[in-house]
C-alpha positions as CSV (number, residue, x, y, z in Angstrom):
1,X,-8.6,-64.5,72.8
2,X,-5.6,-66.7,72.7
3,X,-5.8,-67.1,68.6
4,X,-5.7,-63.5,68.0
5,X,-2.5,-63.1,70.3
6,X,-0.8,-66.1,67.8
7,X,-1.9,-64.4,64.9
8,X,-0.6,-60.6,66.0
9,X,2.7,-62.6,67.2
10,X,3.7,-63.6,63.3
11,X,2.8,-60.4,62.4
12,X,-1.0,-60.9,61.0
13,X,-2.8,-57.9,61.8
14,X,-4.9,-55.1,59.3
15,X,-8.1,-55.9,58.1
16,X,-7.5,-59.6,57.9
17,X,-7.4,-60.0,61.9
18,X,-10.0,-58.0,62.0
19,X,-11.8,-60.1,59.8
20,X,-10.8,-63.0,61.6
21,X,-11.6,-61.1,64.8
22,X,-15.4,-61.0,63.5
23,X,-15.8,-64.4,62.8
24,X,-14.9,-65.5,66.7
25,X,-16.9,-62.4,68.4
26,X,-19.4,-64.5,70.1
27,X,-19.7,-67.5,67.8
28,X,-22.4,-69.8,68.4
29,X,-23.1,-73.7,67.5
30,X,-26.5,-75.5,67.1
31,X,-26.3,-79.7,66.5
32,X,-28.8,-81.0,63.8
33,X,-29.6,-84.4,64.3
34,X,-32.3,-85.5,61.7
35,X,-34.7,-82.5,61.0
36,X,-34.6,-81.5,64.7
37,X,-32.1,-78.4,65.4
38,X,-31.3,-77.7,69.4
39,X,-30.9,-74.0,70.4
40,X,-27.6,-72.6,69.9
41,X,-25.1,-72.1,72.3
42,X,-22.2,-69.6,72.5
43,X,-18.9,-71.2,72.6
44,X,-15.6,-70.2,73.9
45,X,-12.6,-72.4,72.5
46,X,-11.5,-73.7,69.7
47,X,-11.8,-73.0,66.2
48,X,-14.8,-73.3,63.8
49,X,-16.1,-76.4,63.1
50,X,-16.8,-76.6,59.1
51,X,-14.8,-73.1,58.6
52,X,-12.6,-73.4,55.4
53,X,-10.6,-71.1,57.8
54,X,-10.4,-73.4,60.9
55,X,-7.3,-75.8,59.8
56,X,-4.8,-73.1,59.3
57,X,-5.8,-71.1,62.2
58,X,-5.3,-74.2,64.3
59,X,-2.1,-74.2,62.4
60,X,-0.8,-71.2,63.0
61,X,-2.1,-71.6,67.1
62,X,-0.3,-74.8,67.3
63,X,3.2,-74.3,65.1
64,X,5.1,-73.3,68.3
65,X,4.0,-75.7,70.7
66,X,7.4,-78.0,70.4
67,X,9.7,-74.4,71.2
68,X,11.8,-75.2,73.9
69,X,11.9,-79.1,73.0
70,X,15.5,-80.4,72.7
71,X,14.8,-83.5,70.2
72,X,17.4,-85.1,68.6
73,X,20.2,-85.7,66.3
74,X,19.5,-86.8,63.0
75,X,22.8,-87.7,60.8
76,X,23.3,-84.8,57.9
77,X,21.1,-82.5,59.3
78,X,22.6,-79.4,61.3
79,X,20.0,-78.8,63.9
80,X,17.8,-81.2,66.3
81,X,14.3,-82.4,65.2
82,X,12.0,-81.8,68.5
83,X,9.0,-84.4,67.1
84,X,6.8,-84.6,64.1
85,X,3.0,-82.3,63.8
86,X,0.7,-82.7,61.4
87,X,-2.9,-80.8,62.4
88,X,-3.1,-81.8,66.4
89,X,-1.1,-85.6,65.9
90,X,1.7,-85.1,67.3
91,X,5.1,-87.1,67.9
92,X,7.8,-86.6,70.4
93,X,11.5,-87.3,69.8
94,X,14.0,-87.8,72.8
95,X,17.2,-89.3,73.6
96,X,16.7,-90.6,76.6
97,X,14.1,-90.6,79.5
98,X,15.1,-87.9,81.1
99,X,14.9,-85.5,77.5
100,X,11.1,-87.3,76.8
101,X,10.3,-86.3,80.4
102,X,11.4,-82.4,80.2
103,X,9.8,-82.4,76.5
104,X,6.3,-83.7,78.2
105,X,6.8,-81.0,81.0
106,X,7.1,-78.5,78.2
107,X,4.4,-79.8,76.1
108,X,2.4,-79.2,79.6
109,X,3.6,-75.5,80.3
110,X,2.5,-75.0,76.6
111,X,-0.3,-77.0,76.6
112,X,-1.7,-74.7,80.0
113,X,-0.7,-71.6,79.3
114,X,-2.9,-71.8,75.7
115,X,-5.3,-73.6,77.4
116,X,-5.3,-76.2,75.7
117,X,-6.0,-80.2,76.9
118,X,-4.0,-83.1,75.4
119,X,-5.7,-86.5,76.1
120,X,-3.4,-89.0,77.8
121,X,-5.2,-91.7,77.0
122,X,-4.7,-91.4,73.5
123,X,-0.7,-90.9,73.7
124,X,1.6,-93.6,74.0
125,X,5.6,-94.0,74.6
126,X,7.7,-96.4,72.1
127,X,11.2,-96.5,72.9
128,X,13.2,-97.5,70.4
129,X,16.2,-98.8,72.2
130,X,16.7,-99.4,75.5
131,X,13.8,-98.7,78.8
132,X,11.7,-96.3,79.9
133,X,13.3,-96.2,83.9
134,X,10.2,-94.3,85.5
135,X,6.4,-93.4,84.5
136,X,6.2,-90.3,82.2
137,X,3.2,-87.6,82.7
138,X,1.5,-85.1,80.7
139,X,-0.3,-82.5,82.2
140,X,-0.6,-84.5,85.1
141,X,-1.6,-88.0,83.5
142,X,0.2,-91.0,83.1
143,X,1.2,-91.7,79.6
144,X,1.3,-96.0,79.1
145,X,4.2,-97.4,76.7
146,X,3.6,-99.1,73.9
147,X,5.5,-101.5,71.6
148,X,3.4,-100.3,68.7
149,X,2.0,-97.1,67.4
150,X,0.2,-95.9,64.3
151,X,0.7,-92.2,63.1
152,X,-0.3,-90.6,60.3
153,X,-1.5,-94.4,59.0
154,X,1.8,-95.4,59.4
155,X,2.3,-98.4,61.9
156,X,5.5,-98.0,63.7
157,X,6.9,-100.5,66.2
158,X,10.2,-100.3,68.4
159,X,11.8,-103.3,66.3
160,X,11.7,-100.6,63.0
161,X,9.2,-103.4,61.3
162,X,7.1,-102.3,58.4
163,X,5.1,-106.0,57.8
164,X,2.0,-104.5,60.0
165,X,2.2,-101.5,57.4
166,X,2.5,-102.9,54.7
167,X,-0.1,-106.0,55.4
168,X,-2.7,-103.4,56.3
169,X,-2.0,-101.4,53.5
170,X,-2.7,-104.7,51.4
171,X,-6.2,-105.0,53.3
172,X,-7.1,-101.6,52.5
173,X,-6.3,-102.3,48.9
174,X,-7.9,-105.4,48.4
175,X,-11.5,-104.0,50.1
176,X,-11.1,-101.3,47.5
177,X,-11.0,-103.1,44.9
């Protein structure tokens, strides 16, 4: 299981993989919907739905998956920021198309060889200055651009605007009140 090589490679091991071992040795999931419970099923990927556990395994699967990224330069800092993660949102930083490109190729060999799946359709490309010069793909899909994305509840835009934040953070406000 591709978890339990993550967790051997930063050096978890002893009784607490072992523990961790147990509760993904043939785990099975039944859906309740009303009072009615189907059979359960054994599945085979991902972690735990519920488990207390679940969102620091998926941590400690995911933490590596911008290795190999270049990033970019950010003034007063020493080394290169590769993109922002926070659970499984993720954000890319490049310099140019050609850097976003080979960081989506390398988010792809990651991406396959931990089997995982990243939804195109749910990524987008902002530039920030200047254009994107050719269509970038991700594991094989196109990725669209966008002059607008939200992350973490932040709206961000390619202008560096924060009216559409801070109008919608008004909304929220006012509803919850």
């Amino acid at each position: 299981m591709a978890l339990l090589h993550k967790l051997r490679s930063v050096g978890i091991g002893g009784k607490l993989l072992n523990m961790i071992k147990g509760m993904y040795d043939a785990p099975k999931i039944a859906v309740r919907v009303g009072n009615e419970v189907s059979n359960s099923t054994e599945y085979l990927c991902g972690v735990r739905q519920g488990c207390p556990a679940s969102p620091i395994l998926f941590d400690f699967y995911i933490n590596d998956i911008f290795k190999g990224v270049r990033g970019v330069r950010v003034p007063g800092l020493t080394s290169r920021i590769p993109g922002l993660l926070f659970a499984d949102d993720a954000v890319l930083l490049a310099e140019s198309s050609v850097d976003l490109q080979t960081a989506l190729n390398t988010i792809t060999e990651w991406s396959d060889t931990w089997e995982m799946s990243v939804n195109a359709s749910k990524c987008g490309i902002m530039t920030i200055s200047g254009e994107l010069t050719t269509d970038m793909t991700l594991q094989g899909q196109k990725v669209d651009s966008t002059d607008q994305y939200t992350y973490l509840g932040y709206i961000m835009n390619s202008k560096w605007d924060v009216s559409d934040t801070i109008r919608n953070n008004k909304l929220k406000a006012q509803k919850a009140l």
